[in-house]
C-alpha positions as a Markdown table, in Angstrom:
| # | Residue | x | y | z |
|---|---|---|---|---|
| 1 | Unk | 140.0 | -56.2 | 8.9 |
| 2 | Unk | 137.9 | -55.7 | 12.0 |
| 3 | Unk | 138.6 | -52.3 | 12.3 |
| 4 | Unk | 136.6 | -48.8 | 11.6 |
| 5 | Unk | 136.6 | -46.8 | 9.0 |
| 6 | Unk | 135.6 | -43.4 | 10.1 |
| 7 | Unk | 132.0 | -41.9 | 7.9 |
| 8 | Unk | 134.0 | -39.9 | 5.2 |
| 9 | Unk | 135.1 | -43.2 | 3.0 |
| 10 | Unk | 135.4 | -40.7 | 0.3 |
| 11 | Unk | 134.8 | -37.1 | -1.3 |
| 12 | Unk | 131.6 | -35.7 | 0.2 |
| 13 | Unk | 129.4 | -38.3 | -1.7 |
| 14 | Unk | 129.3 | -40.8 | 1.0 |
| 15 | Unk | 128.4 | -41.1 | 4.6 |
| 16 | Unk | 126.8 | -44.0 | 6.8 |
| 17 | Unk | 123.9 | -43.9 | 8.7 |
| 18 | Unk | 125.7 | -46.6 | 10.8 |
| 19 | Unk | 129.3 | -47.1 | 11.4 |
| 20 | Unk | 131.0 | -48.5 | 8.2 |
| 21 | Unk | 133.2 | -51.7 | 8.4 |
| 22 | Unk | 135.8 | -52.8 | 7.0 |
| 23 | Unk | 134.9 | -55.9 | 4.6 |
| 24 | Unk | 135.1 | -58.8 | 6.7 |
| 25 | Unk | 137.6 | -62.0 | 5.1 |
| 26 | Unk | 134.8 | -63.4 | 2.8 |
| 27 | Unk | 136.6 | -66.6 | 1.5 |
| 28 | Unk | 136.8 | -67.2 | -2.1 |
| 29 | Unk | 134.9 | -70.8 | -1.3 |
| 30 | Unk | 132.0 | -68.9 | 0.0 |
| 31 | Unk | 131.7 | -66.6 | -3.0 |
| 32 | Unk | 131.7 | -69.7 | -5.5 |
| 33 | Unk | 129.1 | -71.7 | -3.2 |
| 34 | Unk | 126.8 | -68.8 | -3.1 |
| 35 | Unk | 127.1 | -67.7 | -7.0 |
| 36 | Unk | 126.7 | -72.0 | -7.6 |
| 37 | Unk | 123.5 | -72.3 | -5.8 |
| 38 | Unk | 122.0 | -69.0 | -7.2 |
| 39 | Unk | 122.2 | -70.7 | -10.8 |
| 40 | Unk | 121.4 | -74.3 | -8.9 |
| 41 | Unk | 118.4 | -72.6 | -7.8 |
| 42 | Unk | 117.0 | -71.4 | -11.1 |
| 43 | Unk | 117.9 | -74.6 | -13.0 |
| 44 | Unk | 115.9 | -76.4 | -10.4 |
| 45 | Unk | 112.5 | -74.7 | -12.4 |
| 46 | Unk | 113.2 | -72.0 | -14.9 |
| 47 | Unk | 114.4 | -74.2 | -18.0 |
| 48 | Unk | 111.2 | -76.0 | -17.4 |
| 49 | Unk | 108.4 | -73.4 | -16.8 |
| 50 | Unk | 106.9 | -72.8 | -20.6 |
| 51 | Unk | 106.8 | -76.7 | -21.0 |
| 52 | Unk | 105.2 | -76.8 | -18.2 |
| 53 | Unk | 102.8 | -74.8 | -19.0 |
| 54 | Unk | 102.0 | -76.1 | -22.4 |
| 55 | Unk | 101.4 | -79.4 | -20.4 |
| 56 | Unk | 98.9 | -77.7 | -18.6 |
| 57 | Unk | 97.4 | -76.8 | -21.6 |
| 58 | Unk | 98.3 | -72.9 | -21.7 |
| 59 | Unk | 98.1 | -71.4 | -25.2 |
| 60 | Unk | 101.7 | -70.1 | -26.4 |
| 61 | Unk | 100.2 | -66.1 | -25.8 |
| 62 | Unk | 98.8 | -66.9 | -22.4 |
| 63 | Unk | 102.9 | -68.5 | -21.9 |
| 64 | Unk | 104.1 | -65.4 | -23.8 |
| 65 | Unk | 102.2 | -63.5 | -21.0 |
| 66 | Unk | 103.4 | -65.7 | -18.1 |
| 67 | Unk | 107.1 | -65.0 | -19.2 |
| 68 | Unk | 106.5 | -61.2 | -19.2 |
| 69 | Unk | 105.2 | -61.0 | -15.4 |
| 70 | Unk | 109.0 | -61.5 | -14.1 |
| 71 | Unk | 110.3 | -59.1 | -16.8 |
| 72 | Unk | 107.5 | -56.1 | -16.1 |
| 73 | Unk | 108.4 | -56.6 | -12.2 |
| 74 | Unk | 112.1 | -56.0 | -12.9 |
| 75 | Unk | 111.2 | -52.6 | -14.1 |
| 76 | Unk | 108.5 | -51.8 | -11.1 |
| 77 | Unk | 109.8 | -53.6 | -8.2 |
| 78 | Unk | 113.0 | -54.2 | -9.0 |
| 79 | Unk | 114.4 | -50.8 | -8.6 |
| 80 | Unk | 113.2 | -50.4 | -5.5 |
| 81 | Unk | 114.5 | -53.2 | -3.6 |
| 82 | Unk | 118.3 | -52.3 | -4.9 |
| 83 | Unk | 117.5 | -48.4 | -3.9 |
| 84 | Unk | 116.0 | -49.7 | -0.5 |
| 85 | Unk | 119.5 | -52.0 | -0.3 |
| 86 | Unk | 122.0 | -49.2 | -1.2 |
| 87 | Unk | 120.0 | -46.4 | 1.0 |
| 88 | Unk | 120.7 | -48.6 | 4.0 |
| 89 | Unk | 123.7 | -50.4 | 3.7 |
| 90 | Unk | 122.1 | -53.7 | 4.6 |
| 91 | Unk | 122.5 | -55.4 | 1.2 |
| 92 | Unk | 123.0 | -58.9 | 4.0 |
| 93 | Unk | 120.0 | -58.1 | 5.2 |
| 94 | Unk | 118.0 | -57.1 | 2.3 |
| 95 | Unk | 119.4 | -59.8 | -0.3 |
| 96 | Unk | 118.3 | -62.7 | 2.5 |
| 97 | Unk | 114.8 | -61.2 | 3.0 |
| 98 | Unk | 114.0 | -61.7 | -0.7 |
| 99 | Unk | 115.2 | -65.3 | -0.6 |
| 100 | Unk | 112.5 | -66.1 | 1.9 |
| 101 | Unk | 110.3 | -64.3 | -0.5 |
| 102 | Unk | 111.2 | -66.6 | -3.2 |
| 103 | Unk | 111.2 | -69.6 | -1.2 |
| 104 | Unk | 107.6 | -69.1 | 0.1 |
| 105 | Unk | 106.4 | -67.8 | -3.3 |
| 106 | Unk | 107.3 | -71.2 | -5.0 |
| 107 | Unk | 105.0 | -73.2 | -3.4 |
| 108 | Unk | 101.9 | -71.0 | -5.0 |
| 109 | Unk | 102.3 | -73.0 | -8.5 |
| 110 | Unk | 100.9 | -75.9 | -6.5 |
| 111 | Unk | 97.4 | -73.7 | -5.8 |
| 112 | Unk | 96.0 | -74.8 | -9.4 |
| 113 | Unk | 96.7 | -75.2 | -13.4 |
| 114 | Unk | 94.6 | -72.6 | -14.9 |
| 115 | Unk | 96.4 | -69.6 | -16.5 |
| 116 | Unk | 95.0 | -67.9 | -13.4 |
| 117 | Unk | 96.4 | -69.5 | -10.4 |
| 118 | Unk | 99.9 | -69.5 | -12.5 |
| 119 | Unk | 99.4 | -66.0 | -13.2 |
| 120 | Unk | 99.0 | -65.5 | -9.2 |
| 121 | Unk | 102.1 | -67.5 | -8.6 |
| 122 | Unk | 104.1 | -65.7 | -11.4 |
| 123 | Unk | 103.3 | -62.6 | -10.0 |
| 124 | Unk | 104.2 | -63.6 | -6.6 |
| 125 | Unk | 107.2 | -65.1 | -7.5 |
| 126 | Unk | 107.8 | -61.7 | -9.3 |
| 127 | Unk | 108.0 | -59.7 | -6.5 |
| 128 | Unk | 111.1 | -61.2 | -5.5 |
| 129 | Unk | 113.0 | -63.4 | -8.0 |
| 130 | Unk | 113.8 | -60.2 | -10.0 |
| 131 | Unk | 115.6 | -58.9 | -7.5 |
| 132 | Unk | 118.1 | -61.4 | -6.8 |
| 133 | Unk | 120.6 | -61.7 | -9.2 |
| 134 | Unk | 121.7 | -57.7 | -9.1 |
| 135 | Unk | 121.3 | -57.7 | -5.4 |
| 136 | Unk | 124.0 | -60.8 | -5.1 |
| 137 | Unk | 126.1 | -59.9 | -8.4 |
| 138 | Unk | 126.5 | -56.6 | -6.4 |
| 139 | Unk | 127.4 | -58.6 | -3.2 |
| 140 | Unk | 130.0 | -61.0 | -5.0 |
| 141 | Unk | 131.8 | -58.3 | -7.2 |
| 142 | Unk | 132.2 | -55.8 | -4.6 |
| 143 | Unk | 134.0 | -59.2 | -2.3 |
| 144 | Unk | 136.0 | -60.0 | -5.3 |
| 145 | Unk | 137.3 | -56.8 | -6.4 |
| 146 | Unk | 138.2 | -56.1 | -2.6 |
| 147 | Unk | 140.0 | -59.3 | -1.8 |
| 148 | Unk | 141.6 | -59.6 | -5.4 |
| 149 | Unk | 139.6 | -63.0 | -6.5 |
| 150 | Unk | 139.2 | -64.1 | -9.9 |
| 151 | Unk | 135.4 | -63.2 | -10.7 |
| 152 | Unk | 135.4 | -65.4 | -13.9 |
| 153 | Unk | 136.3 | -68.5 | -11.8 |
| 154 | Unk | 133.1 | -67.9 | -8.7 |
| 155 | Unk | 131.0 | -67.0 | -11.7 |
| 156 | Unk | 132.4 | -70.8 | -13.2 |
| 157 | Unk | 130.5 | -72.7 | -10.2 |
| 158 | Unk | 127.2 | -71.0 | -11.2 |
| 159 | Unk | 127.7 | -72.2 | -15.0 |
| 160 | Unk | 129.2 | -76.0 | -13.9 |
| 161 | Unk | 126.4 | -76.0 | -11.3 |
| 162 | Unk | 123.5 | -74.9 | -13.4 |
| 163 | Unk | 124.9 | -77.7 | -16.2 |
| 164 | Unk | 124.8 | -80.4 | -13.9 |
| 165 | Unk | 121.8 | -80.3 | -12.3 |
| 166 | Unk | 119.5 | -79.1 | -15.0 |
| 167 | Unk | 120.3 | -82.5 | -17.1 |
| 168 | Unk | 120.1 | -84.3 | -13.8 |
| 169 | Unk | 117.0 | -83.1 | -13.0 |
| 170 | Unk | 115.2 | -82.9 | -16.8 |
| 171 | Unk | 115.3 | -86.9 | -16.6 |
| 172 | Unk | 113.4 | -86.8 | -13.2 |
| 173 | Unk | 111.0 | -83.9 | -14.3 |
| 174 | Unk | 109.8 | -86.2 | -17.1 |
| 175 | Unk | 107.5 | -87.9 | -14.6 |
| 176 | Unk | 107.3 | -85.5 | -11.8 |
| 177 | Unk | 106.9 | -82.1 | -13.6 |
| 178 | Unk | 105.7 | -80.2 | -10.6 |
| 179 | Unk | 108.5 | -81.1 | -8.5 |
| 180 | Unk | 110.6 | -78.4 | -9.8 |
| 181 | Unk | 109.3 | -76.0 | -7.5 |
| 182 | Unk | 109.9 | -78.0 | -4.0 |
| 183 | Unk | 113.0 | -79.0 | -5.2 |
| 184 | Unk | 114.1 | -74.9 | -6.2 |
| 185 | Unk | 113.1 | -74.1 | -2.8 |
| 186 | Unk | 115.2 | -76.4 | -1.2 |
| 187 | Unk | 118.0 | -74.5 | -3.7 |
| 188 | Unk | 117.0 | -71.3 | -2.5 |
| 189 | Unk | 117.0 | -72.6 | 1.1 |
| 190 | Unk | 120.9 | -73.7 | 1.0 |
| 191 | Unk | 121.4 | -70.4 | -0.7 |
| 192 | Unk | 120.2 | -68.7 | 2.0 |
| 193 | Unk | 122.3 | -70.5 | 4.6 |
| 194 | Unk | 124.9 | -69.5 | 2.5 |
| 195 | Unk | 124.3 | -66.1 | 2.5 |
| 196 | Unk | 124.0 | -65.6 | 6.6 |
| 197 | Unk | 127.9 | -66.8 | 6.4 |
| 198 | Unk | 128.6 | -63.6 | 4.2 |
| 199 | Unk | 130.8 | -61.2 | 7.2 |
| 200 | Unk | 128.8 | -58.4 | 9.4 |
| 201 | Unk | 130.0 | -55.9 | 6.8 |
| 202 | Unk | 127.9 | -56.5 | 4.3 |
| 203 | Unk | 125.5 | -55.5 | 6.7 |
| 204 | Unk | 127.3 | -51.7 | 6.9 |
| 205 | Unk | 128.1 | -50.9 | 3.3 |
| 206 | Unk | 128.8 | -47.2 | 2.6 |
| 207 | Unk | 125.6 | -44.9 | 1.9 |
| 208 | Unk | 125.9 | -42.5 | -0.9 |
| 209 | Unk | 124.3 | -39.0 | 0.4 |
| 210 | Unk | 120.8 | -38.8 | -0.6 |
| 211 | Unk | 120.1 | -35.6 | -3.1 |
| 212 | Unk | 116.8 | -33.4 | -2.5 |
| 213 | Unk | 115.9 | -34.5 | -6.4 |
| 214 | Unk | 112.7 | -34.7 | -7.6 |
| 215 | Unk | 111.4 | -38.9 | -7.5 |
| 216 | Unk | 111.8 | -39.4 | -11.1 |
| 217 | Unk | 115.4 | -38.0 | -11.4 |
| 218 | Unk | 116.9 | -40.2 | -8.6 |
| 219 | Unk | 116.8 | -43.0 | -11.3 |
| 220 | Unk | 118.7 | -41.0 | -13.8 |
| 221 | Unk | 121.4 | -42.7 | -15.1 |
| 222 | Unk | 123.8 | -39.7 | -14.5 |
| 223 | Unk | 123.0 | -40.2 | -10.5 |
| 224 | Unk | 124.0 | -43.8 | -10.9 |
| 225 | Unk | 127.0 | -43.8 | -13.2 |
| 226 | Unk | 130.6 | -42.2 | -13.8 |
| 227 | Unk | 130.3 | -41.6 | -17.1 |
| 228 | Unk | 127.8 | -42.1 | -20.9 |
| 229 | Unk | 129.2 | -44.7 | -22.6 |
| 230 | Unk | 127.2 | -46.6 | -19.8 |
| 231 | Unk | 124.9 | -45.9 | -22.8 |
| 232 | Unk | 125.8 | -47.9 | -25.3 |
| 233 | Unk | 126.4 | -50.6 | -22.9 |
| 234 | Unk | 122.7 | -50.7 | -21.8 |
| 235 | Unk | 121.6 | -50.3 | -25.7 |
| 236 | Unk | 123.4 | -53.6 | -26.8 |
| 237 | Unk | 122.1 | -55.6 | -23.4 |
| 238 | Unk | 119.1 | -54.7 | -24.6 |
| 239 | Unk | 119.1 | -55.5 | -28.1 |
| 240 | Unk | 120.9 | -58.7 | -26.7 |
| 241 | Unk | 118.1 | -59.4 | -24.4 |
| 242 | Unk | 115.1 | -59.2 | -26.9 |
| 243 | Unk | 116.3 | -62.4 | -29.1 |
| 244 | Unk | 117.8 | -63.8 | -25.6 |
| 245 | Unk | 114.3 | -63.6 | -23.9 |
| 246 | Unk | 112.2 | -65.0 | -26.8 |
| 247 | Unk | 114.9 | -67.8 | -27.5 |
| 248 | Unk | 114.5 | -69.0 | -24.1 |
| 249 | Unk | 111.0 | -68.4 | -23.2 |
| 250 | Unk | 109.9 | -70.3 | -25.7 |
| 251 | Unk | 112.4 | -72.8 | -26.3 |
| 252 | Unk | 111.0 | -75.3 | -23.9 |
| 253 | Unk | 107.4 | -75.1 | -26.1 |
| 254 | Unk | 109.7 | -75.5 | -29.1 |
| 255 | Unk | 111.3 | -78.3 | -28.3 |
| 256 | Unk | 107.8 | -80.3 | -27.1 |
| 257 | Unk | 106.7 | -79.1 | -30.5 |
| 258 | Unk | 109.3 | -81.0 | -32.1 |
| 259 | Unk | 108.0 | -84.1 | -30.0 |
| 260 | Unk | 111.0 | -83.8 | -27.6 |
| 261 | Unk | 110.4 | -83.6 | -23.4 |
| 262 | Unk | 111.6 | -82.8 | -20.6 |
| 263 | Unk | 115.2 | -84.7 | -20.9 |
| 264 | Unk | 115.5 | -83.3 | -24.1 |
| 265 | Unk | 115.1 | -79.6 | -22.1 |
| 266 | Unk | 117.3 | -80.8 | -19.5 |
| 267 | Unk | 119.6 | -81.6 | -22.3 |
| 268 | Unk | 119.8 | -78.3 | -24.0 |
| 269 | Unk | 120.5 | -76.1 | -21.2 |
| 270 | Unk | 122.8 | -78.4 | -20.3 |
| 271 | Unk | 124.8 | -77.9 | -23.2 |
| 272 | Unk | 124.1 | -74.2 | -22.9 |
| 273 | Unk | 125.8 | -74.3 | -19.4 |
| 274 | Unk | 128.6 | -75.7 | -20.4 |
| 275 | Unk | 129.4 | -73.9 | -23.6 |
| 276 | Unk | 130.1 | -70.6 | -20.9 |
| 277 | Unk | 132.7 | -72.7 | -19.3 |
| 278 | Unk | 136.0 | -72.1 | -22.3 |
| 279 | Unk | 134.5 | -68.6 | -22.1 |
| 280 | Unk | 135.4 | -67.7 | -18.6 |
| 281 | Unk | 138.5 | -69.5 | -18.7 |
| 282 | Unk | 139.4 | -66.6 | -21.1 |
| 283 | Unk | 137.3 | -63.9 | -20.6 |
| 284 | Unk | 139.9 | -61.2 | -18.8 |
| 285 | Unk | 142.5 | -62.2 | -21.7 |
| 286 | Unk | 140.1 | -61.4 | -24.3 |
| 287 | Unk | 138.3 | -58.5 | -22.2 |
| 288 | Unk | 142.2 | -56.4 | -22.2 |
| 289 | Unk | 142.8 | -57.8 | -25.7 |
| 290 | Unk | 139.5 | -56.4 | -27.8 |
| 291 | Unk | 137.8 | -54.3 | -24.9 |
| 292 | Unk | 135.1 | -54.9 | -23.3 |
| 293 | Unk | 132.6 | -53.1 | -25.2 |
| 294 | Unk | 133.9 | -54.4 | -28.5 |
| 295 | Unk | 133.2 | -57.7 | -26.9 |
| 296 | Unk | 129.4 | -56.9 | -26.1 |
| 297 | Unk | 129.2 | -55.9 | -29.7 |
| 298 | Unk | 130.1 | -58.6 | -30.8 |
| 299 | Unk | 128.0 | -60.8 | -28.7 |
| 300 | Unk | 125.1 | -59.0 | -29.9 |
| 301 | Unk | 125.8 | -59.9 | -33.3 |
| 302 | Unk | 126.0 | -63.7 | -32.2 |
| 303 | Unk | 122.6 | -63.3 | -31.1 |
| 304 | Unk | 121.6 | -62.8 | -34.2 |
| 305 | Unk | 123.3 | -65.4 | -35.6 |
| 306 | Unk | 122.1 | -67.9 | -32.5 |
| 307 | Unk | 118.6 | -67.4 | -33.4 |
| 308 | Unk | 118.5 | -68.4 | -37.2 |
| 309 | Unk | 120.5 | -72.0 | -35.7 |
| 310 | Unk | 117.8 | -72.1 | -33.7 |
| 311 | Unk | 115.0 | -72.1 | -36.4 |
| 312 | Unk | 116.3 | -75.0 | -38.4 |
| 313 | Unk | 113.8 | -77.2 | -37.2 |
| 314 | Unk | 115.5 | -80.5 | -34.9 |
| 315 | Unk | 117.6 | -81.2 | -31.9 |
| 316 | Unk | 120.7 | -81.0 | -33.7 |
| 317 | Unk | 120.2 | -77.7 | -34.7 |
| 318 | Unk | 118.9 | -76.5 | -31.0 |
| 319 | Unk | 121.7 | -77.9 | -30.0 |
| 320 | Unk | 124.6 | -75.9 | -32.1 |
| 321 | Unk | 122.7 | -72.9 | -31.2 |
| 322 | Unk | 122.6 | -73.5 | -27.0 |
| 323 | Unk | 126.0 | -74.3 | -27.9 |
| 324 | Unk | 126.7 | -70.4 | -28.6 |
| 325 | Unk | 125.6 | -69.5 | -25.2 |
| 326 | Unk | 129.4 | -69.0 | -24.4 |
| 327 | Unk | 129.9 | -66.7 | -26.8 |
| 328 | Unk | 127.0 | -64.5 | -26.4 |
| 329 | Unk | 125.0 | -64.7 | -22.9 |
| 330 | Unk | 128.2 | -65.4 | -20.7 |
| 331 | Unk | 129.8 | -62.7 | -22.5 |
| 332 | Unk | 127.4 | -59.8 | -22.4 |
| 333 | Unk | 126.4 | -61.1 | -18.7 |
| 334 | Unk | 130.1 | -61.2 | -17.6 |
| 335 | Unk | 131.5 | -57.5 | -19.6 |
| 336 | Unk | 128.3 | -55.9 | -18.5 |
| 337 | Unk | 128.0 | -57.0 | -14.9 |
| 338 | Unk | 131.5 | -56.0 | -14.4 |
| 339 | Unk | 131.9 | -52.5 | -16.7 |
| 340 | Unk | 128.6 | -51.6 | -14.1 |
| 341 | Unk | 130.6 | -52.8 | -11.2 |
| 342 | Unk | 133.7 | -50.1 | -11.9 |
| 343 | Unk | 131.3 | -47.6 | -13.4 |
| 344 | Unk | 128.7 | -47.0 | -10.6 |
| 345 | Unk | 129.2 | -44.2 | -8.3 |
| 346 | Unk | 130.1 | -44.7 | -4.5 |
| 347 | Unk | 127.0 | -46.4 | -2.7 |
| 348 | Unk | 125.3 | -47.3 | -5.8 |
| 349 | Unk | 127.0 | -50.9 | -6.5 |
| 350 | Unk | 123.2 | -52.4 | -6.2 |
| 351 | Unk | 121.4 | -49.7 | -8.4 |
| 352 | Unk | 124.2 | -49.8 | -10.8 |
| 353 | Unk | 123.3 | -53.8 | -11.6 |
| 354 | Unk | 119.7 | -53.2 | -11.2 |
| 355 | Unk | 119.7 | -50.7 | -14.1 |
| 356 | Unk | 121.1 | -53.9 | -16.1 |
| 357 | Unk | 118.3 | -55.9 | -15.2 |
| 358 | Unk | 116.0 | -53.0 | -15.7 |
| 359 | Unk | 117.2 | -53.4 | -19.2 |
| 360 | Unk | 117.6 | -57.1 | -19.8 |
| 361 | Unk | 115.5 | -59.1 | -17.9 |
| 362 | Unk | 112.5 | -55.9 | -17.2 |
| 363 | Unk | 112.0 | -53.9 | -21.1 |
| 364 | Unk | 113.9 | -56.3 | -23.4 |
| 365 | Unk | 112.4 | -59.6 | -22.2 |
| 366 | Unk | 108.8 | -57.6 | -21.8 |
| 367 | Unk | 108.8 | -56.8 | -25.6 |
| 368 | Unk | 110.4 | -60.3 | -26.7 |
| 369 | Unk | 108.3 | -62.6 | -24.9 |
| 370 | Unk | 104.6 | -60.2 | -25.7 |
| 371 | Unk | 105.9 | -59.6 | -29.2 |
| 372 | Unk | 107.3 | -63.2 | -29.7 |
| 373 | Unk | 104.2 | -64.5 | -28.0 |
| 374 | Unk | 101.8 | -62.8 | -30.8 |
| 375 | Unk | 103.6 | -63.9 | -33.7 |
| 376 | Unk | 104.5 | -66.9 | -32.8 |
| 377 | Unk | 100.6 | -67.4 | -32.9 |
| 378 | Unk | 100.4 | -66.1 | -36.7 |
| 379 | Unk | 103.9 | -67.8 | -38.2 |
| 380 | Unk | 105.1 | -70.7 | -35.8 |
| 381 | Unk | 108.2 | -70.6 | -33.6 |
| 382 | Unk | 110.7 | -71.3 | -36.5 |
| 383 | Unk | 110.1 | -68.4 | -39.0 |
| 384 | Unk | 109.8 | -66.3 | -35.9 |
| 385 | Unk | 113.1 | -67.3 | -34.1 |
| 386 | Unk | 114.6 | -66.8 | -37.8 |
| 387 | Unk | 113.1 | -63.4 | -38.5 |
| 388 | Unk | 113.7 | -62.1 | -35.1 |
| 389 | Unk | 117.5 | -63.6 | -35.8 |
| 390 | Unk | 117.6 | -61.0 | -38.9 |
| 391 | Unk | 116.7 | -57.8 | -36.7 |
| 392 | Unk | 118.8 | -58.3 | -34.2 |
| 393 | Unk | 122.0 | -58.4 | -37.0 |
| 394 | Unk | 120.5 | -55.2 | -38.5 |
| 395 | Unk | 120.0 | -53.3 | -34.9 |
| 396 | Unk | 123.3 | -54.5 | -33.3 |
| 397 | Unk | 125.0 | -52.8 | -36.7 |
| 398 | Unk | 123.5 | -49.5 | -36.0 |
| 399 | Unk | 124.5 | -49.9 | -32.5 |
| 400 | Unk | 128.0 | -50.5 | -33.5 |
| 401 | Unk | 128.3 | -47.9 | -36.3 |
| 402 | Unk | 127.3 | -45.2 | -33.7 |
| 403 | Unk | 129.9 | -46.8 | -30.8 |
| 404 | Unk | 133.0 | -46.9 | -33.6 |
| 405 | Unk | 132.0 | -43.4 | -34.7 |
| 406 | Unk | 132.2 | -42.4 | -31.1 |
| 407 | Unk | 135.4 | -43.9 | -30.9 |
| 408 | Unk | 137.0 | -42.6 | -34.3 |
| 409 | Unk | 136.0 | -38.7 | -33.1 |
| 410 | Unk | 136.9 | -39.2 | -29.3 |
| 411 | Unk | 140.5 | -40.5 | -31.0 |
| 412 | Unk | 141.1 | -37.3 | -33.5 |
| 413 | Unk | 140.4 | -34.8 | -30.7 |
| 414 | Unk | 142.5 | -36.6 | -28.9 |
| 415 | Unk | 144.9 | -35.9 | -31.5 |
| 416 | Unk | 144.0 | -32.7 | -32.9 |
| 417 | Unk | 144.9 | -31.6 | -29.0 |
């Protein structure tokens, strides 16, 4: 495994600024540590951020504008960071770099509790939290596919992980709320050490060969992917997202309004968590079964259905509907994180899962947390998780129509040929 591969890994798209190596053995173990304490990390804080912030006594459009700071930074900086990443080869280097980022970002929600300090620490936070997840999806896919690991079962420790310690740590958040973010940076911190174990190779990745294309067009989806039906894959993320984003940012505020806390929150996403756990376990089965972007369709849909449980007013209801985080989240995240991963082009692994978060966690959750935010304000949280419910249904179907129509004419030329 040590040894060099000469510069021309492949058809003239590729060279290396550096020498390229072969992937070092990555174990399995490693993979699974490093995608648990990702998810650790972010149960540590995120599940609790809008209740904390109603605490402090932030209005539900100044939380609605809070929530959108990581979003709009997945769409500016994002991008950058997995182009910077895939234009060197150092995804080691780069992925590591932003965990300090993170880690050292945290500590700014302890500067105040006005809507401006947190909107100083969002923004901070911003600059490298958004980048994370694509950068190590990227990372752990490539590592998988190579070696020939199950990716649904290293995926499983971030889902068991996240479930345990979010319910663990809502009951101690219920008197120390502002711990959250000392005890996420001590997740990211482990992380990190984690991460400096990944092999020297990750550190010499191939380099696709840079274009002389204008600035704008080196984000075109055509310099990224193999082929279009990336399209409808990035259409139902997104239309996934928007109910996904508003559900969750403003669940926590939700569930104080109901005169529920912190364990209650705890509670929830726990039950989220483990919902994605039957999912995974069959995932590939039903992945080769319906296809994978039958799947996402379907998910989509679930959404929909996801957000009218939400809106019938008590725990038990929140509950069914974090129940159904299987069947949607975990199955958009898992079909679209790995149709990007075997659609990207050589050397664009990182850009390829960035585009998805460009999507998802930058436009999608921009326009459902702003939107959400606004008329929450004039309706309440439950006719507006119920409406929002309705429009995703209606969307997803038009979505669909178009992808079965697609699939219907591609089949009779097929035929007619």
């Amino acid at each position: 495994m040590a040894q060099l591969k000469n510069s021309t890994l492949s058809s003239g798209d590729i060279h290396s600024a550096d020498t390229v190596i072969s992937p070092g053995k990555c174990s399995p173990v490693l993979l699974l540590l490093i995608n648990s304490f990702l998810y650790i990390s972010v149960a540590l804080y995120s599940p609790f951020l809008s209740a904390y912030y109603r605490q402090n006594g932030i209005t539900s459009s100044q939380i609605g504008i809070l929530m959108t700071v990581a979003p709009l930074a997945s769409v500016i900086i994002q991008p950058f960071w997995a182009k910077r990443s895939d234009e060197s080869g150092k995804a080691k280097k780069y992925v590591c770099a932003i965990i300090l980022g993170i880690i050292v970002s945290l500590y700014t929600f302890y500067l105040g509790h006005s809507f401006t300090t947190f909107l100083i620490a969002s923004i901070l936070l911003a600059l490298f939290s958004t980048s994370v997840n694509p950068m190590i999806d990227a990372i752990v896919i490539r590592n998988a596919n190579y070696f020939q690991y199950n990716f649904a079962t290293i995926r499983m420790g971030g889902t068991v992980g996240y479930a345990v310690i979010v319910l663990l740590v809502g009951v101690y958040l219920r008197k120390n709320p502002s711990a959250q973010f000392f005890l996420a940076s001590i997740g990211y911190l482990i992380l990190l050490l984690l991460l400096l174990r990944l092999p020297e190779s990750e550190n010499h990745q191939p380099i696709a060969i840079k274009k002389a294309l204008p600035f704008w067009q080196q984000f075109k989806l055509s310099e990224i992917f193999v082929d279009k039906t990336i399209y409808f894959v990035l259409a139902f993320a997104f239309i996934y997202q928007l109910g996904a984003s508003f559900l969750g940012s403003f669940l926590g505020v939700y569930t104080v309004e109901l005169g529920y806390g912190q364990a209650q929150v705890g509670l929830l996403s726990c039950v989220q968590a483990c919902s994605e756990i039957p999912v995974l376990l069959l995932i590939q089965k039903l992945s080769k079964k319906f296809g994978t972007l039958h799947l996402i369709a379907a998910a989509t849909f679930l959404m929909g259905a996801r957000l009218i449980t939400a809106s019938g007013g008590s725990l038990l209801f929140l509950i069914l509907a974090q129940a159904m985080q299987g069947i949607t989240y975990m199955i958009v995240h898992f079909c679209c994180a790995t149709y990007i991963a075997s659609h990207a082009k050589e050397g664009k692994a990182s850009q390829g899962q960035s585009v998805l978060y460009i999507v998802q966690t930058g436009i999608a959750s921009i326009l459902g947390n702003i939107l959400g935010g606004k008329i929450i304000d004039h309706i309440g949280i439950q006719f507006s998780y119920r409406y929002f419910g309705i429009v995703i249904f209606i969307i997803a179907a038009v979505i669909a129509c178009c992808l079965f129509w697609r699939e219907h004419s591609m089949q009779k030329s097929v035929v007619s040929k």
